[in-house]
C-alpha positions in Angstrom: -13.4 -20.5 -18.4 -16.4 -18.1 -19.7 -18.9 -17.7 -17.2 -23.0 -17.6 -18.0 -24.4 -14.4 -19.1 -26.2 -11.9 -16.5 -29.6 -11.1 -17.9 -30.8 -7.5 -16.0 -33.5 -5.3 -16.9 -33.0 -1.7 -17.2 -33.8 -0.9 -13.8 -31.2 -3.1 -12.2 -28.4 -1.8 -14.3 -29.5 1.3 -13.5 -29.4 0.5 -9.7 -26.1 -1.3 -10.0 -24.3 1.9 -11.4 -25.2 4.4 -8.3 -24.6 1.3 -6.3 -21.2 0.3 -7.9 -20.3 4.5 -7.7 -21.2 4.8 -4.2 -24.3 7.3 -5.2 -27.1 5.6 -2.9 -27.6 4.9 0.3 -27.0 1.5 0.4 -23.3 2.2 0.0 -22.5 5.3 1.7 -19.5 5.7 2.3 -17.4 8.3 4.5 -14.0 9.9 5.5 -10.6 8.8 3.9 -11.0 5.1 4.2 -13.9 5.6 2.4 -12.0 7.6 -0.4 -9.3 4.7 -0.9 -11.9 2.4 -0.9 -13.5 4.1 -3.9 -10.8 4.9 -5.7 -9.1 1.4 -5.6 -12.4 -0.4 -6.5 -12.3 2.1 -10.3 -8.8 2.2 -10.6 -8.4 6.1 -10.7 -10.3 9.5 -10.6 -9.8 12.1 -13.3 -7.6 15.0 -12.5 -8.8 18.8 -14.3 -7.3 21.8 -13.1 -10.3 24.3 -13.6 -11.8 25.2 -10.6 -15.2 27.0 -10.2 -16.5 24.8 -7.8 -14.2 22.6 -6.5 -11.8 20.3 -8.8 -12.8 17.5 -11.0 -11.6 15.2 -8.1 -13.2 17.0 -5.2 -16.4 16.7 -7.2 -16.4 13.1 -7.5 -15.4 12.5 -4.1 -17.8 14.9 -2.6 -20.7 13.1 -4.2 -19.4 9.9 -2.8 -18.4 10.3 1.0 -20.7 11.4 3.1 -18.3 13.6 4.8 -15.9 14.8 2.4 -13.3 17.6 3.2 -11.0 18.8 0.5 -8.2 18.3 3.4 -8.9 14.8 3.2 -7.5 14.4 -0.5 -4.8 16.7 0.0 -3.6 14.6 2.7 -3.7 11.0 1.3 -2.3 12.7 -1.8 0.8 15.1 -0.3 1.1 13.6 3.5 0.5 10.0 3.5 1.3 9.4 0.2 -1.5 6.6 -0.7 -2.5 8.6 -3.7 -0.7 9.8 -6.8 -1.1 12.3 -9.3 -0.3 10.8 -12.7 -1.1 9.8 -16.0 -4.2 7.3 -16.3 -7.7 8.8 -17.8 -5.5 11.7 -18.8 -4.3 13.6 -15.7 -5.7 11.7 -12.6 -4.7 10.4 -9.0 -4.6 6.7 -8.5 -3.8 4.3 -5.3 0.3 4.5 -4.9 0.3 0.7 -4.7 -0.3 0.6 -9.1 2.6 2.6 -9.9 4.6 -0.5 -11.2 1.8 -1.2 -13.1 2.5 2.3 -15.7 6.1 1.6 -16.4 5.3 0.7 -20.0 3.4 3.7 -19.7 6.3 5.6 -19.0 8.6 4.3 -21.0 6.3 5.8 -23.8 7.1 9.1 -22.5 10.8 9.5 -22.7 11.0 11.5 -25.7 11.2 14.1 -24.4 13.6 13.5 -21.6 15.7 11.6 -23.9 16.1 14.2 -26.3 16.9 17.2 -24.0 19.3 15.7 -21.4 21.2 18.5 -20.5 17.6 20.0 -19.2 16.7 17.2 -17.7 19.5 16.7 -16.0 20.2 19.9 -14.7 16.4 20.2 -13.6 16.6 16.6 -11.5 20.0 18.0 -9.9 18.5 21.1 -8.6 15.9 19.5 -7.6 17.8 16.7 -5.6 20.1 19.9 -3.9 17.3 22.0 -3.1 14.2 19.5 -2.6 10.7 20.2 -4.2 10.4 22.8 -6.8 8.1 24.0 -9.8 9.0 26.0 -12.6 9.3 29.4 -11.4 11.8 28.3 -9.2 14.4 27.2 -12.1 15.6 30.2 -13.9 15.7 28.2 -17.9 13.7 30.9 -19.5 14.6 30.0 -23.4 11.2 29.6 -25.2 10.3 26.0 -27.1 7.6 24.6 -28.7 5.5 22.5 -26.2 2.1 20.3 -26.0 -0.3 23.3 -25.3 2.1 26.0 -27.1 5.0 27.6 -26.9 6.2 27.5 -23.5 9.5 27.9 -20.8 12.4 25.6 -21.4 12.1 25.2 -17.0 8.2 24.1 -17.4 9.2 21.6 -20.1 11.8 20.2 -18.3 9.8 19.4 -15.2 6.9 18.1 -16.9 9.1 16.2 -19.5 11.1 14.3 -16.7 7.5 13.8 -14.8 5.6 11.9 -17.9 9.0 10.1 -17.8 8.5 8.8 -14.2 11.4 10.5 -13.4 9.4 12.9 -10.8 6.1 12.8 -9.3 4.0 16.0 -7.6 5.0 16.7 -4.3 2.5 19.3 -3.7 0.4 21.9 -5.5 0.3 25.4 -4.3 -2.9 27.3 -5.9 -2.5 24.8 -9.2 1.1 25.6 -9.0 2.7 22.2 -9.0 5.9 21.4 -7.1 7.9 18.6 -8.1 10.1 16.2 -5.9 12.7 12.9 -7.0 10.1 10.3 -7.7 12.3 7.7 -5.4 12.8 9.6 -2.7 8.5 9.7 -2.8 7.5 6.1 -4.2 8.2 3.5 -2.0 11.2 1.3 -2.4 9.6 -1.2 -3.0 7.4 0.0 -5.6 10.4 1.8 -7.2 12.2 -1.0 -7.7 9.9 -3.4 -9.5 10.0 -4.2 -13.1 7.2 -4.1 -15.9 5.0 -6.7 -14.3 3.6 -7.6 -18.4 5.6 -9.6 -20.3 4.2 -8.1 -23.5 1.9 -5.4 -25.2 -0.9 -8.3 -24.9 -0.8 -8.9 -21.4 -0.8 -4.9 -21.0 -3.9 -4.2 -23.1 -5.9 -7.1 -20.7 -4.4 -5.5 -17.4 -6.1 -2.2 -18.4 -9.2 -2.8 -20.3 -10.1 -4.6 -17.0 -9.0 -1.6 -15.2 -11.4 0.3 -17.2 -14.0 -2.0 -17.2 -13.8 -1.0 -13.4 -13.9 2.4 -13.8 -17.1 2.5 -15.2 -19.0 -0.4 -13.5 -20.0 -2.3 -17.0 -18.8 -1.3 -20.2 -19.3 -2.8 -24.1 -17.0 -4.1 -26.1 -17.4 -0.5 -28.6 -15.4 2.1 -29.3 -15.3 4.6 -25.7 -13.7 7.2 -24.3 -14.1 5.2 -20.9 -10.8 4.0 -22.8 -8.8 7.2 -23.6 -5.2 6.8 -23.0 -5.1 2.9 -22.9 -3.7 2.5 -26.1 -5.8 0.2 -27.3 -6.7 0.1 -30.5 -9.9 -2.0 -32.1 -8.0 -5.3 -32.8 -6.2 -5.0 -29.3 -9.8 -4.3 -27.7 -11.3 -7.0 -29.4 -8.5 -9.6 -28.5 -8.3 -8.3 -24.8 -11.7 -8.8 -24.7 -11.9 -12.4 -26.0 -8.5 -13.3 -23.1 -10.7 -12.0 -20.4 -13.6 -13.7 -21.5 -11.7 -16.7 -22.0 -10.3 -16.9 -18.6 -14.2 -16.0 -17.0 -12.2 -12.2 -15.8 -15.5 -10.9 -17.2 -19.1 -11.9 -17.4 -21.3 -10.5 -20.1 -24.3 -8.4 -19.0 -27.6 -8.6 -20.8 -29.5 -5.3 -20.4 -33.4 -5.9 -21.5 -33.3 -3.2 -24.5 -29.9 -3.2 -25.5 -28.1 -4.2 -28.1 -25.2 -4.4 -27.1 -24.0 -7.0 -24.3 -22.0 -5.2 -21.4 -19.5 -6.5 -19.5 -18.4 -6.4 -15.6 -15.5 -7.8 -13.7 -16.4 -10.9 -12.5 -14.8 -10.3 -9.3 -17.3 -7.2 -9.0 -20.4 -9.9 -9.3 -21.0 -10.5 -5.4 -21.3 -6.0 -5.4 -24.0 -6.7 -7.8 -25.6 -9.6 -6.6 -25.4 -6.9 -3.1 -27.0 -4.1 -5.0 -29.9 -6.1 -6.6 -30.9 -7.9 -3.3 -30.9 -4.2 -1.7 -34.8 -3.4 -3.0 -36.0 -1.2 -5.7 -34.9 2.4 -5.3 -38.6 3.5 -5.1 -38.8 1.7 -1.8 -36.5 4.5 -0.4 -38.6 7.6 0.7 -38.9 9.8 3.8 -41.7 8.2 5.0 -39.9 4.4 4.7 -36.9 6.4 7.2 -34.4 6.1 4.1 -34.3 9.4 1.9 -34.2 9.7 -1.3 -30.2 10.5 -1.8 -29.3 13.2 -4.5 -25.9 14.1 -5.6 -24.4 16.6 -7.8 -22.1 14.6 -10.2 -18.6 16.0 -11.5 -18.5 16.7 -15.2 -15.3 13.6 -15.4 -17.1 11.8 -12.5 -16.2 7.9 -13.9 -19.7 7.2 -14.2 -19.6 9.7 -17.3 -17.0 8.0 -18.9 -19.1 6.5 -22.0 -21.5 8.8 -22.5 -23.2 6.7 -25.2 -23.4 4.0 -22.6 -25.2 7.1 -20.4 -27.2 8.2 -23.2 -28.1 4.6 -24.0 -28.5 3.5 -20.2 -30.4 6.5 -18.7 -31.5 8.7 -21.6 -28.8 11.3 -20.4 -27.6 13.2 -23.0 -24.5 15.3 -21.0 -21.8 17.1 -22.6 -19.0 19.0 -21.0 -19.3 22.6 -22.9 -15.9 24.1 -21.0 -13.8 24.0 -24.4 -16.8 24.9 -27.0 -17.5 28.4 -28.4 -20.2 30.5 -26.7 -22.0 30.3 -29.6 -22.5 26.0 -30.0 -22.8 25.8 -26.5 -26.5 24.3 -25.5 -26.6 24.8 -22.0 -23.2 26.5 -20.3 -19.9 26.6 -19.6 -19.5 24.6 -16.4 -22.8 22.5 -16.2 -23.0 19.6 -13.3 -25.4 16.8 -13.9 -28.2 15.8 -10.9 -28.7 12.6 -10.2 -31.4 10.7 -7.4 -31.3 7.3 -6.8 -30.3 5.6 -10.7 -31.8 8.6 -13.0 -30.7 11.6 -13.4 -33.2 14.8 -12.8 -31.7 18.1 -13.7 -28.3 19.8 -14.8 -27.1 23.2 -13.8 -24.6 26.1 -14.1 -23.4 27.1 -10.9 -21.7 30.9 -11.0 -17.8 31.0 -9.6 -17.5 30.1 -6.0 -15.5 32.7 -4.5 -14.5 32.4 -1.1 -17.2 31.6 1.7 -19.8 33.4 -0.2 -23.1 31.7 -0.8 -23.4 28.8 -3.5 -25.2 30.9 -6.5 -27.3 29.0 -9.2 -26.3 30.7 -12.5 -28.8 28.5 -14.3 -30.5 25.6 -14.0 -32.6 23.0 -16.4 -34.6 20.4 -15.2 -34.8 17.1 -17.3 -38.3 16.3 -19.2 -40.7 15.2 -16.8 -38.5 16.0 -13.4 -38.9 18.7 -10.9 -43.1 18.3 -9.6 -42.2 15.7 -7.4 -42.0 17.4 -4.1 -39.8 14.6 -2.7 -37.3 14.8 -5.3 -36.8 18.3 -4.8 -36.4 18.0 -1.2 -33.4 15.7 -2.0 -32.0 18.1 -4.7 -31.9 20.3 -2.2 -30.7 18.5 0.6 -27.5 17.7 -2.1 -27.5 21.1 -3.0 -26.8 21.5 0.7 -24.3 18.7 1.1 -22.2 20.6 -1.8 -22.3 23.7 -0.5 -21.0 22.5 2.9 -18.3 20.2 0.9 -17.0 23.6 -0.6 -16.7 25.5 2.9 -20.1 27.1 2.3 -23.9 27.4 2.0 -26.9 26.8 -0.2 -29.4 29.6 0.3 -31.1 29.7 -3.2 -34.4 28.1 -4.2 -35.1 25.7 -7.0 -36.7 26.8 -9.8 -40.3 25.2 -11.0 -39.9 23.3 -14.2 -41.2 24.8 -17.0 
């Protein structure tokens, strides 16, 4: 049954997001129970192999837990084995308990494996005989056409029988992934279990509620919060009227805009939490509860709909990595700064190498941030908090705004 719209004001959404995210300090959050909890309350966290400081993943999570260690991640994901790398919002790790949940997913993806068994085959057979391997490691050197060009026949044939389900990462050794049976790595009992949906309907619900969680509140528009769903308008507009139907979601009226937003319904007591916590302007030095800053990933989940962002915050963030020099407006690898539900600044940090010093390339405050003395002191305290997530220090100095 529907439930009653939520009527907020700007504000509260505002606060409900860096609540919802873990990005204040009324939900900190630390070490690897802290990470599982995260990650199972939005589903997954983006996976991008560039690395200049830190990972996509390591980003998000260092933003999050108070005392994030990249060994942390590593182990859940290559040790313990509650995380997996796969396919969700593009490349990204998820719990290990949702992998039954993708096999329509990877169904999708047998082309490939289908079409070049004797590859495939040969691939999963070394790989069963000798254990975990990656590409350099199988000597299949003929060239074929592949996703992102032209590539080795050995490369294809991991990767084709991994978006098949066939093998999961075992490891990664400097970005170099390793490859292992996915049975002999997903539980039995996980492996074993059949397409939970009954059909392409039932699918389409399961995961624009996912992504509904990913992002805290989303609208029933157009998004890339929904990139790799599948879902097309009419299946997000009839997904949409199921889960409203059976009260899965509440609508959200935010004072301002036009369109509703939605949350899980089951996510209502976390916002019912977040607006009894106070306003955010309650939390100063003085008051014994500091500001909190962060420095946000450019995939960090809360960036997902950046029309919702822009819309919601008056944050107009793009991710530059893939544009030409010359249409870039700020930089190649620019990080958003966010304090307590707005976000204050954006800056280019140069290549961390090493233990050397975190080094400010460049650096823009937004309109109207930067003079207050007690946001700076938590910018820098973050910019403190990622230097020591990365192995390293922050010795620079803030530039005035100009």
């Amino acid at each position: 049954m529907a439930r009653q719209a939520i009527a907020l004001t700007v504000e509260q959404t505002r606060r409900f997001l860096f609540d919802y995210h873990g990005l204040s300090h009324r939900f900190d959050s630390a070490g690897k129970a802290g990470i599982l909890a995260y990650i199972r309350r939005v589903g997954c966290i983006q996976f991008d192999p560039l690395n200049v400081v830190g990972t996509n993943p390591e980003l998000v999570l260092q933003s999050r837990i108070l005392d994030f260690d990249r060994k942390m991640l590593w182990e859940l994901l290559y040790e313990e084995r509650s995380l997996v790398d796969y396919w969700d919002k593009n490349m990204a790790i998820f719990p290990m308990e949702d992998w039954p949940y993708f096999e329509r997913h990877r169904r999708k993806h047998q082309a490939w494996f289908q079409s070049n068994p004797a590859a495939a085959t040969a691939a999963l057979d070394e790989i069963a005989q000798r254990g975990p391997l990656c590409s350099a490691d199988l000597q299949y050197n003929e060239k074929i056409d592949w996703a992102w060009g032209p590539t080795r026949l050995s490369r294809a044939a991991l990767e084709g029988s991994y978006f098949a389900g066939r093998l999961v990462v075992h490891h990664k050794t400097s970005g170099r992934k390793y490859y292992e049976l996915a049975e002999r790595i997903v539980p039995k009992e996980l492996y074993d279990l059949d397409d939970p949906f009954s059909d392409d309907a039932a699918y389409y619900e399961w995961y624009l509620l996912r992504r509904i969680g990913s992002v805290g509140l989303l609208w029933n528009r157009p998004s890339d919060a929904l990139l790799m769903t599948g879902i097309k308008a009419p299946q997000r507009l009839a997904a949409f009227a199921a889960l409203i139907d059976r009260g899965e979601i509440t609508e959200v009226s935010v004072e301002g805009l036009v369109y509703p937003l939605y949350i899980r319904s089951n996510d209502i007591p976390l916002l019912e939490a977040s607006l009894s916590a106070g306003p955010l302007e309650g939390e100063t030095v003085e008051s014994g509860r500091p500001m909190r800053a962060c420095v946000l990933a450019p995939l960090d989940n809360l960036l997902w709909d950046r029309k919702l962002i822009r819309e919601m915050f008056g944050f107009d963030y793009l991710w530059e990595v893939y544009k030409p020099v010359t249409e870039r407006r700020y930089g190649y690898y620019v990080l958003p700064v966010a304090v307590d539900g707005r976000f204050v600044a954006r800056f280019e940090p140069e290549k961390q190498r090493g233990t050397e010093p975190l080094a400010i390339k460049q650096w823009w405050w937004e309109d109207g941030e930067g003079l207050d003395a007690e946001i700076r002191a938590s910018v820098e305290r973050a910019l403190h908090r990622f230097a020591t997530s990365l192995g390293t220090t922050f010795n620079g100095e803030l530039p005035q705004p100009e």
